[in-house]
C-alpha positions as CSV (number, residue, x, y, z in Angstrom):
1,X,114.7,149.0,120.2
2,X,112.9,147.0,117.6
3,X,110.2,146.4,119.8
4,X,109.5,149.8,120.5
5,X,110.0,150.5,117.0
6,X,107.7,147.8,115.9
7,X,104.7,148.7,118.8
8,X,104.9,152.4,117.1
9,X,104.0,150.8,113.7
10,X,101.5,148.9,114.9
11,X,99.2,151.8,116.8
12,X,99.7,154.0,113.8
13,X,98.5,151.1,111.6
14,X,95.4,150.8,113.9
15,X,94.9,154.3,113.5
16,X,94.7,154.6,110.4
17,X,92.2,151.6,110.1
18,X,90.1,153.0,112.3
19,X,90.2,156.2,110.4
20,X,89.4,154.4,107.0
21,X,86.4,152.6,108.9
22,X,85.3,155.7,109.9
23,X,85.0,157.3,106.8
24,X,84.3,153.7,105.1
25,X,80.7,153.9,108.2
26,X,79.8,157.7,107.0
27,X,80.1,156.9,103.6
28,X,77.4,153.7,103.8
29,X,75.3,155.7,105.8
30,X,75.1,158.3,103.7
31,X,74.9,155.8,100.6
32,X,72.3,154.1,102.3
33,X,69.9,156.8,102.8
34,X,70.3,157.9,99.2
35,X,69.1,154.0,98.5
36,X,66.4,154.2,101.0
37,X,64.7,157.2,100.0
38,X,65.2,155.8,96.1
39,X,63.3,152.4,97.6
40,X,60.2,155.0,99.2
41,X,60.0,157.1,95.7
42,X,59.4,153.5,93.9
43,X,57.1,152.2,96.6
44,X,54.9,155.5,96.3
45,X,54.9,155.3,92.3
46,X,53.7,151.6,92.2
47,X,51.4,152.6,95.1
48,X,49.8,155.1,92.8
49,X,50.0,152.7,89.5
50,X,48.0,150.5,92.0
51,X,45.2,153.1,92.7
52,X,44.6,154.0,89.0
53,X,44.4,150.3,88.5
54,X,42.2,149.7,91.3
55,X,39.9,152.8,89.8
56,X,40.2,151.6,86.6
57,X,38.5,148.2,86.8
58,X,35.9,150.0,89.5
59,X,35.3,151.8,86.5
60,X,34.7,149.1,84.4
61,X,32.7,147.1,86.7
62,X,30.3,150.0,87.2
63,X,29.8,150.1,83.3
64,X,28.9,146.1,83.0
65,X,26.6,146.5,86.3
66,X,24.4,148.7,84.9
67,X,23.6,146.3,81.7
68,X,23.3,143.5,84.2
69,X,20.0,142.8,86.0
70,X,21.7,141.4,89.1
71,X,25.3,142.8,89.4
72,X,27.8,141.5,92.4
73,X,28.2,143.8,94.9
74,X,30.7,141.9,96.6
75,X,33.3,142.7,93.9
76,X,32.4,146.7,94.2
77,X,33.0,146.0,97.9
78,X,36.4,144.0,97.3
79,X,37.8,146.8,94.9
80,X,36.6,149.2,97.2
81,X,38.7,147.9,100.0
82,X,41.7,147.6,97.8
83,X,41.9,151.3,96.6
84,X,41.5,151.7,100.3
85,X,44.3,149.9,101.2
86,X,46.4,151.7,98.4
87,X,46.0,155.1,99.6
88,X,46.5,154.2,103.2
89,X,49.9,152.6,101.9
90,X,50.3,155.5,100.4
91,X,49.9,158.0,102.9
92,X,52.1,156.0,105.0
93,X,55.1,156.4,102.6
94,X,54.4,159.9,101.9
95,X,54.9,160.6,105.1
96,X,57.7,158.9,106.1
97,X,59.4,160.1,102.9
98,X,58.7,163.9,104.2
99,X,60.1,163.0,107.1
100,X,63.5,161.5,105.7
101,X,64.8,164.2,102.9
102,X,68.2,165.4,104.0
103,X,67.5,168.7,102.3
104,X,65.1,171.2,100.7
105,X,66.4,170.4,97.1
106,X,65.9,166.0,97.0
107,X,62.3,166.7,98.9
108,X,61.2,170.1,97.7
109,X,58.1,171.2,100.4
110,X,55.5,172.3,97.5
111,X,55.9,168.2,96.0
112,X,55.2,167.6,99.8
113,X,51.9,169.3,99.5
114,X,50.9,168.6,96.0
115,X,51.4,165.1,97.2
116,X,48.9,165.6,100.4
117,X,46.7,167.1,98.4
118,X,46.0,164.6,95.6
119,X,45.9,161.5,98.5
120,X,42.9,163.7,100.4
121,X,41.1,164.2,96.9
122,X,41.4,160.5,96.5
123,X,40.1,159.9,100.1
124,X,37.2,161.9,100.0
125,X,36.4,160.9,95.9
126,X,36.8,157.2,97.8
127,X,34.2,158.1,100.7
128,X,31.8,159.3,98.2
129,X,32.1,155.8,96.5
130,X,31.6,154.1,99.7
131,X,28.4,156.2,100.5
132,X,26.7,155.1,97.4
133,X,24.0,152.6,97.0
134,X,25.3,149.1,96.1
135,X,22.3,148.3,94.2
136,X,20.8,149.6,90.6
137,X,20.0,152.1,90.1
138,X,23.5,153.8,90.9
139,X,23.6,157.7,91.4
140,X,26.7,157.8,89.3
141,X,27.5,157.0,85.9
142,X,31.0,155.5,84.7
143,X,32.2,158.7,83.8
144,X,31.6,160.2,86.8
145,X,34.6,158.2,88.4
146,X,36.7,160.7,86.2
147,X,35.5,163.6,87.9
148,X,35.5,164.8,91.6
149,X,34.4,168.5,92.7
150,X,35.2,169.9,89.7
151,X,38.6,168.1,88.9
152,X,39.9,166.0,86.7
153,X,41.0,162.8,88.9
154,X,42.6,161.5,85.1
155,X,44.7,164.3,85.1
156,X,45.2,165.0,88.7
157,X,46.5,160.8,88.6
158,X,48.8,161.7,85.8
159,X,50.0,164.6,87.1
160,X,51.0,162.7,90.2
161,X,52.3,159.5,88.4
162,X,55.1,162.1,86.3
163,X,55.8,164.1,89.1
164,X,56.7,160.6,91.3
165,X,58.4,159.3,88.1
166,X,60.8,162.4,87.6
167,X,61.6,162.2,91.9
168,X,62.1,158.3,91.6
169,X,64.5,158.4,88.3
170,X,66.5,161.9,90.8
171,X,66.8,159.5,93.6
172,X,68.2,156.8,91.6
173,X,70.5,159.2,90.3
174,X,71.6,160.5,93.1
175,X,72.0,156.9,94.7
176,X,74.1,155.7,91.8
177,X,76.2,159.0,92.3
178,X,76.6,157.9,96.5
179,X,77.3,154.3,95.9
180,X,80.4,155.4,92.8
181,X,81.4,158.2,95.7
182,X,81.5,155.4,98.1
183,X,83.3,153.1,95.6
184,X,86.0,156.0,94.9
185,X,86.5,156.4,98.6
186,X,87.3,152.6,100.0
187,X,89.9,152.7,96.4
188,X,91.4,155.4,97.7
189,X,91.4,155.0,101.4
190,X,92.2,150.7,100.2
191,X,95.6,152.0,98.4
192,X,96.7,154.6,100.6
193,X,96.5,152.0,103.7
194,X,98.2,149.7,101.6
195,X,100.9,151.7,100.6
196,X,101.4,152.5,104.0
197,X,101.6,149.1,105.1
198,X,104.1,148.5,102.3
199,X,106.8,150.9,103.3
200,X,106.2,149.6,107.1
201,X,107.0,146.6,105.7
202,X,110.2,147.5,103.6
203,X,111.4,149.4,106.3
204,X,111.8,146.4,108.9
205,X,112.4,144.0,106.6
206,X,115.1,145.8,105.3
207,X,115.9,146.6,109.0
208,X,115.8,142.9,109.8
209,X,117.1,141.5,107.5
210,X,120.8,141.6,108.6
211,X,120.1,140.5,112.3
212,X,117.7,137.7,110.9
213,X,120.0,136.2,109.0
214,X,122.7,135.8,111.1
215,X,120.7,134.2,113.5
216,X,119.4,132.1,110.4
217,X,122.7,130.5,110.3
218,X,124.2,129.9,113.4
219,X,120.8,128.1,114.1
220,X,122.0,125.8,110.7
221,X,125.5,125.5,112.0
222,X,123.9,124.4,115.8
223,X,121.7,121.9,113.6
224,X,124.9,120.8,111.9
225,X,126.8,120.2,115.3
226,X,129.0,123.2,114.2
227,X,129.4,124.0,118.2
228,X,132.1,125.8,117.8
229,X,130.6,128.6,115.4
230,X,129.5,131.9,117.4
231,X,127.3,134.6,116.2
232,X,128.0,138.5,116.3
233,X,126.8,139.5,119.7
234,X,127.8,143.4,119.2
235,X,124.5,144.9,118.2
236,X,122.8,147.0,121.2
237,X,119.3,145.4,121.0
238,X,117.1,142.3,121.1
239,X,119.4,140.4,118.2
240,X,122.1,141.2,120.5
241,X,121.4,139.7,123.1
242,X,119.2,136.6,121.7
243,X,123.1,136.1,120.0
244,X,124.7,136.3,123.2
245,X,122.2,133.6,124.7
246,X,122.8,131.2,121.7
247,X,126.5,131.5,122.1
248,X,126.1,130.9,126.0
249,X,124.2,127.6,125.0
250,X,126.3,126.7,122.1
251,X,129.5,126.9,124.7
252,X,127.3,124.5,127.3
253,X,126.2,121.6,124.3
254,X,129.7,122.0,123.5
255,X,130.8,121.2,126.9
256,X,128.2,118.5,127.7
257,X,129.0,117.3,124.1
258,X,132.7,116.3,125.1
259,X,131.3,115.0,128.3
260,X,129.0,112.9,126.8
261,X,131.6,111.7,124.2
262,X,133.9,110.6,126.9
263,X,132.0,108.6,128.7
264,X,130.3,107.1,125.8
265,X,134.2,106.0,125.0
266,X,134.3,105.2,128.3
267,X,131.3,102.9,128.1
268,X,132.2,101.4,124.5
269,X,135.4,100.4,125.9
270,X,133.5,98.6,128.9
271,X,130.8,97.3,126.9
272,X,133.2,96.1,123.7
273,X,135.4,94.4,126.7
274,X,132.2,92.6,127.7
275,X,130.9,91.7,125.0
276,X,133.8,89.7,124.0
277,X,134.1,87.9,127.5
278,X,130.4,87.2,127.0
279,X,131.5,86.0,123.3
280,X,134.3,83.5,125.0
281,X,132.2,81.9,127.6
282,X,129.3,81.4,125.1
283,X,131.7,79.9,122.7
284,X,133.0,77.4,125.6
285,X,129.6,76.8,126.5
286,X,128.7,76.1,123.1
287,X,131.8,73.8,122.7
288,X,130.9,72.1,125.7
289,X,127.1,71.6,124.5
290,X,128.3,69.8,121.4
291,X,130.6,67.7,123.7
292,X,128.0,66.9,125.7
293,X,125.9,66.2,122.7
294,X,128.6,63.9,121.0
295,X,129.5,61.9,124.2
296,X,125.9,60.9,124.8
297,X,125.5,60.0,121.0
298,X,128.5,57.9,120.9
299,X,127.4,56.4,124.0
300,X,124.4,55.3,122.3
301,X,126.1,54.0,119.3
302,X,129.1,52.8,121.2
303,X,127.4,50.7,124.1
304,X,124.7,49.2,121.6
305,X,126.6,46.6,119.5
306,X,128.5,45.1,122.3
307,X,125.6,44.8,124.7
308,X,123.8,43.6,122.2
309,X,125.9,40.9,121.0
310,X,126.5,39.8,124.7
311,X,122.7,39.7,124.8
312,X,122.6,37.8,121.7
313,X,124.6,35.5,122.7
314,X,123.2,34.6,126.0
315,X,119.8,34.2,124.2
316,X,121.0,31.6,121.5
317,X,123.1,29.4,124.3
318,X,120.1,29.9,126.4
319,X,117.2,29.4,123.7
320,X,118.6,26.1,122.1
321,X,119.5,22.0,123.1
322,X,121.4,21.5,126.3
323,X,124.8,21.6,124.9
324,X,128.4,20.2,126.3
325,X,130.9,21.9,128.6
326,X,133.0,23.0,126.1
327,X,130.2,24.6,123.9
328,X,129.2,26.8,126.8
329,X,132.6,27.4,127.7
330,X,133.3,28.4,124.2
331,X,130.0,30.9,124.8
332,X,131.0,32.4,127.7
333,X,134.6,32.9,125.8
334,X,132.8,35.2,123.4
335,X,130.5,36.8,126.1
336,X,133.4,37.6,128.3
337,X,135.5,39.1,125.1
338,X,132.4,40.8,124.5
339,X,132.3,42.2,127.6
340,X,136.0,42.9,127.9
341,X,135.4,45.1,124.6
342,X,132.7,46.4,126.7
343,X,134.5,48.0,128.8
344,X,137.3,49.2,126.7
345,X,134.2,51.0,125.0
346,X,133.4,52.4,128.2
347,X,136.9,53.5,128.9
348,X,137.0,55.1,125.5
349,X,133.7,57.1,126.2
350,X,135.1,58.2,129.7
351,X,137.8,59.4,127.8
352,X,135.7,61.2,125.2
353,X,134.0,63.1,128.5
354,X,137.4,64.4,129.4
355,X,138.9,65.8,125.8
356,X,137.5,65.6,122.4
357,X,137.2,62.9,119.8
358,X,139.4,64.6,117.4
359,X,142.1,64.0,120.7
360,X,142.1,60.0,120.7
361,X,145.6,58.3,120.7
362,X,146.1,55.5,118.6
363,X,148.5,52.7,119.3
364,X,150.8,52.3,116.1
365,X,151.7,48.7,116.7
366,X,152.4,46.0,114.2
367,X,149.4,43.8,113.6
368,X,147.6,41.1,112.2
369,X,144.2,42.8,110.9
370,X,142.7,39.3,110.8
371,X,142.6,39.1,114.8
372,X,140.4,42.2,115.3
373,X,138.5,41.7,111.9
374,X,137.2,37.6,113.6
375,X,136.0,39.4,116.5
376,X,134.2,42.0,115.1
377,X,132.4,39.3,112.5
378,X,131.6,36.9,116.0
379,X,129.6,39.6,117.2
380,X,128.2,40.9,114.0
381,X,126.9,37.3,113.8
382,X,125.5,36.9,116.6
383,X,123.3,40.3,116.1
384,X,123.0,38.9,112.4
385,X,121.2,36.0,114.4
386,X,119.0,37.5,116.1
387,X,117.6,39.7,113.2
388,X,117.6,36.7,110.7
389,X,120.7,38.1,108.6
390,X,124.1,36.1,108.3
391,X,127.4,37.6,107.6
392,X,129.5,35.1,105.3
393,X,133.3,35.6,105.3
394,X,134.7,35.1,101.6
395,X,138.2,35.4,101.1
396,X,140.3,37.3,103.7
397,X,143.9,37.4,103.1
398,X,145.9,38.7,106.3
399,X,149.0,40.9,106.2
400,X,151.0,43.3,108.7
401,X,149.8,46.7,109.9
402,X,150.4,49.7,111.9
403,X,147.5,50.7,113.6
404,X,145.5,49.7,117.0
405,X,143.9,46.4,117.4
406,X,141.1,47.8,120.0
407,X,140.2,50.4,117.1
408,X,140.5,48.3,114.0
409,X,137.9,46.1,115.6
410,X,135.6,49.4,116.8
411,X,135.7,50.7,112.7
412,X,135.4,46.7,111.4
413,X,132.1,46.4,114.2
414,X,130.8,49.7,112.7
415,X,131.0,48.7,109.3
416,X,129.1,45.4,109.8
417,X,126.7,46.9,112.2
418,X,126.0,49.4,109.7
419,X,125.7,46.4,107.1
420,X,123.6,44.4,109.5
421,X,121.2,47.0,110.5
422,X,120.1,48.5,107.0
423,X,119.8,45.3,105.6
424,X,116.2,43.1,104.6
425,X,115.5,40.3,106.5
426,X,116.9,37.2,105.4
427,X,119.8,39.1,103.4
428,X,122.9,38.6,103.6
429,X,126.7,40.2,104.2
430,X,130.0,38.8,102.7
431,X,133.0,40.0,103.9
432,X,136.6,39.3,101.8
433,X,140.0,40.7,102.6
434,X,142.8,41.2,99.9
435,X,146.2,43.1,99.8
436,X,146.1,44.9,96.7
437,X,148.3,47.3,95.0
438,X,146.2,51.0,95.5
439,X,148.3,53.9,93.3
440,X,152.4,53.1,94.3
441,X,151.6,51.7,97.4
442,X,150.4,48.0,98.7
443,X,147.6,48.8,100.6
444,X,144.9,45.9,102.7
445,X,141.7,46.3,101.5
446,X,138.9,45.0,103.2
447,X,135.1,44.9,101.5
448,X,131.7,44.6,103.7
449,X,128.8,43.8,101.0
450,X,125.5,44.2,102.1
451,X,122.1,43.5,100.0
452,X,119.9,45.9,101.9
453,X,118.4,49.6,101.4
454,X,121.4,50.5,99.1
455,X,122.7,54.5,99.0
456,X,121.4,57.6,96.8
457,X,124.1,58.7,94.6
458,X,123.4,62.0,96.3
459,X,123.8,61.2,99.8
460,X,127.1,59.1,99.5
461,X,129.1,62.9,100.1
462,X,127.4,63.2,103.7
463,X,127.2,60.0,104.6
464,X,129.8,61.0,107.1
465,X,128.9,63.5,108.5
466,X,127.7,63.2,112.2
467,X,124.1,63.3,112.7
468,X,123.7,62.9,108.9
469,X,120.9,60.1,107.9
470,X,118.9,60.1,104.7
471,X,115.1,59.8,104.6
472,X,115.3,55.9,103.6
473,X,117.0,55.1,106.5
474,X,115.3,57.0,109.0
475,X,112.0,55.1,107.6
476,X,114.1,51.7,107.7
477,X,115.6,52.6,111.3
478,X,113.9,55.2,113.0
479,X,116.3,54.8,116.3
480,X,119.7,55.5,114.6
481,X,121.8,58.3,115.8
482,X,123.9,58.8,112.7
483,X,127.5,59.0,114.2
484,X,129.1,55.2,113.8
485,X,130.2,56.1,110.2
486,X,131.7,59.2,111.4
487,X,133.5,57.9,114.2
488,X,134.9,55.1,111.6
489,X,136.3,57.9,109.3
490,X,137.6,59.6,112.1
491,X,139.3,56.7,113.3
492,X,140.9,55.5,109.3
493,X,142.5,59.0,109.3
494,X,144.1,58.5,112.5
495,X,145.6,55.0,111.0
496,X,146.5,56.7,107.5
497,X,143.8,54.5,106.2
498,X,140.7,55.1,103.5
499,X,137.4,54.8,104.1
500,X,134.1,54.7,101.5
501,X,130.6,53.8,100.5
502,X,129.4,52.5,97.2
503,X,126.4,51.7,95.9
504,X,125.4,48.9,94.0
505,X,123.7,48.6,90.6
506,X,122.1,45.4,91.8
507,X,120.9,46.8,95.4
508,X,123.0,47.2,98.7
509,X,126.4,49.2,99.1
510,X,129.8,48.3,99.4
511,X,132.2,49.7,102.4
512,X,135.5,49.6,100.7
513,X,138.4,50.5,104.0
514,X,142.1,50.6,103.0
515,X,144.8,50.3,105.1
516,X,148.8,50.8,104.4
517,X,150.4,47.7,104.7
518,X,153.6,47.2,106.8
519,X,156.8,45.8,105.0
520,X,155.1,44.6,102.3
521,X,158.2,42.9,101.3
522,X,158.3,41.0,104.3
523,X,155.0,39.7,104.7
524,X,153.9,37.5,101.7
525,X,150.1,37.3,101.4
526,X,148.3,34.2,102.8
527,X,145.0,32.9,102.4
528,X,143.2,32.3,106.3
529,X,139.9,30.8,106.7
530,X,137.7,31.6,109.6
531,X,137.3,28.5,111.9
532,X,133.7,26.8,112.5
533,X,133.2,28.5,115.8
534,X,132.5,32.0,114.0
535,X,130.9,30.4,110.6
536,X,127.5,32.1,110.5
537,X,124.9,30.3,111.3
């Protein structure tokens, strides 16, 4: 309906365009010949101010040859040929402005003639010129130029010059009337076209208006997701049925919509249940990596003192005088308990591979710290030996504990490692051991007092942290793994125990350990002195 509607507009628009450039094409023409025959009527007035002008300085030039004894007759010939070319000019455009008036009234035939008539007078006054002799004397005097046959060429020149004059300023007139007709005409034909147009216009807009914007906004609630809305399908034409094609599709995104929202459920579910499978085993993996990690960094740490004492020890017996049975039996002694803590080491890593650190059992037994404290100083001096460091038991007071031997003598070996290895060459380590009162509680505190790199004030709350190693002792020891002091904290909270680092105004630090003591009231304190077999050397 609309389309049919609308292609009836349309060929009635074109009509009527075609019709206004009809009339627009016969009014130019028509114009345009009015301006055309205005343009000949100025060409044939200048032509004939030309002529006189030409005549005029013939004239002249006649007059100043005849007081001349040798005049030019080159410029009588030159002026000659340019009246010539005037009045051919001007016969040309007489004629074909004779041949273009429209009617009897803008080219009246008696103008015509008088028109012919005063070019052939000028032609044959201009053949007579050309006949005459070129030298003095002439047959004709200046004044003769203003007379031809008995007429006055002056007045016939006027006469023609006001008659051209009144037909130029009528042709101008009559151009300036065509070209304000023209104007008149395109206004008129302009507004009526347009006010055609206009009600055109109204009348579909106003007829599609309604249909336009319904569509306008069921295609808003489609852009919304608004599946559900539905647009009035009722109307019996092309907005009808365009509505009942957008319902049809809103029905099938609605459809695929639900589709496409269950099995994105569907695939959440699967992909949420994955992800946090994937999650697990990463986080196992991830656990086992830092097992893996820790194990072979406490195997580094672990194995080194002990083999390194055994080697130590096998150096010095094997480095110095030959010495009695007893003195290498007394060596061997210390390599085979060396060895023996070897392999409790060893048993302790293997047990590390199986479970974590934070797992270890610890033997509460009573115990004399003393036994595990000599041990851990024999093989401290021995390394202390070989690096040109001894390790100088002061005071060490003994009492009864609760803890396990095979550990207390992995934290004391720490500690004086630790002493050992970030101290100068030449220094020195004491070691003392008191039962003090700590807080309410009796409490055996043993103190490790090295003379070496010291400890920033900084650093002394990561100093336990595994992997944790300031910059000075990474230049001091670049092959350090940073996990002894953690494994000693580790292993003083599974005893109950304290463990710390001070540093020292005057250079070195201080590892402070606390331990409860056992029945205080039944065991005294008593001083115990090292024997000479672990004296540093």
């Amino acid at each position: 309906m609309f389309q049919r509607r609308l292609g009836v507009a349309l060929i009635a628009l074109t009509l009527l365009a075609l019709i206004q450039g009809g009339v627009a094409v016969w009014a130019i023409d028509g114009a345009r010949q009015k301006v055309e025959l205005g343009r000949l009527s100025s060409d044939l007035h200048t032509g004939f101010l030309a002529l006189s002008d030409s005549k005029h300085r013939l004239q002249t030039w006649l007059s100043r040859a005849q007081h001349e004894a040798s005049p030019d007759p080159e410029q009588r010939y030159v002026l000659l040929e340019e009246m010539r070319s005037h009045l051919v000019r001007l016969h040309q455009l007489s004629e074909t402005l004779a041949d273009r008036a429209l009617v009897e009234t803008e080219q009246p035939a008696s103008l015509i003639e008088e028109r012919r008539t005063a070019l052939n007078v000028f032609d044959q006054f201009l053949d007579t010129l050309e006949r005459q002799e070129t030298a003095p004397p002439f047959d004709i005097e200046p004044s003769d130029l203003n007379q031809f046959e008995g007429r006055d060429l002056r007045l016939m020149m006027a006469d023609t010059l006001s008659r051209e004059r009144t037909l130029l300023a009528k042709q101008r007139n009559e151009a300036d009337r065509s070209l304000q007709q023209l104007m008149r005409m395109v206004i008129l034909t302009t507004l009526t076209l347009s006010a055609i147009i206009l009600l055109v216009f109204w009348h579909f807009a106003r007829a599609l208006r309604r249909p336009i914007g319904e569509l306008m906004r069921g295609a808003q609630a489609l852009q919304r997701g608004e599946l559900s809305h539905r647009l009035d399908d009722n109307l019996q034409d092309e907005f009808g049925r365009i509505a009942a094609h957008m319902n049809h599709m809103a029905s099938e995104l609605d459809q695929h919509r639900r589709t496409e929202r269950d099995r994105q459920q569907r695939l959440e579910d699967l992909v949420e249940t994955r992800t946090r499978e994937l999650e697990q085993a990463l986080e196992r993996l991830r656990q086992l990596s830092q097992q893996r990690q820790q194990l072979l960094e406490d195997i580094s740490h672990e194995l080194r003192t002990p083999a390194t004492s055994i080697r130590g020890e096998a150096e010095i017996t094997l480095r110095g005088q030959p010495r009695s049975e007893a003195e290498y039996r007394q060596a061997l002694q210390r390599i085979a308990g060396d060895a023996a803590h070897l392999s409790g080491v060893i048993s302790d890593l293997l047990t590390m591979a199986r479970s974590d650190i934070a797992e270890w059992q610890i033997q509460h037994k009573p115990l004399d710290p003393l036994l595990p404290l000599r041990d851990a100083i024999g093989q401290a001096s021995t390394l202390g030996r070989l690096r040109g460091i001894s390790v100088t038991p002061g005071h060490l007071e003994t009492a009864t504990l609760l803890g396990d031997s095979q550990r207390l003598q992995q934290v004391f070996s720490i500690l004086l490692d630790n002493a050992i290895q970030y101290s100068h060459p030449g220094g020195q380590v004491n070691v003392e051991a008191r039962v003090v009162k700590h807080q309410t509680a009796f409490v055996w505190e043993l103190r490790i007092r090295d003379h070496g790199i010291g400890l920033a004030p900084q650093e002394a709350s990561r100093i336990f942290e595994r992997g944790y190693r300031s910059a000075e002792a990474r230049r001091h020891r670049p092959d350090g793994q940073g996990v002894g002091l953690a494994i000693a904290m580790l292993l003083m909270r599974l005893h109950g125990g304290q463990l710390q680092l001070e540093s020292m105004a005057d250079g070195g630090c201080l590892a402070l350990l606390r331990l409860p003591v056992h029945m205080p009231e039944a065991s005294g304190p008593s001083t115990d002195t090292l024997s000479p077999s672990v004296a540093p050397a």
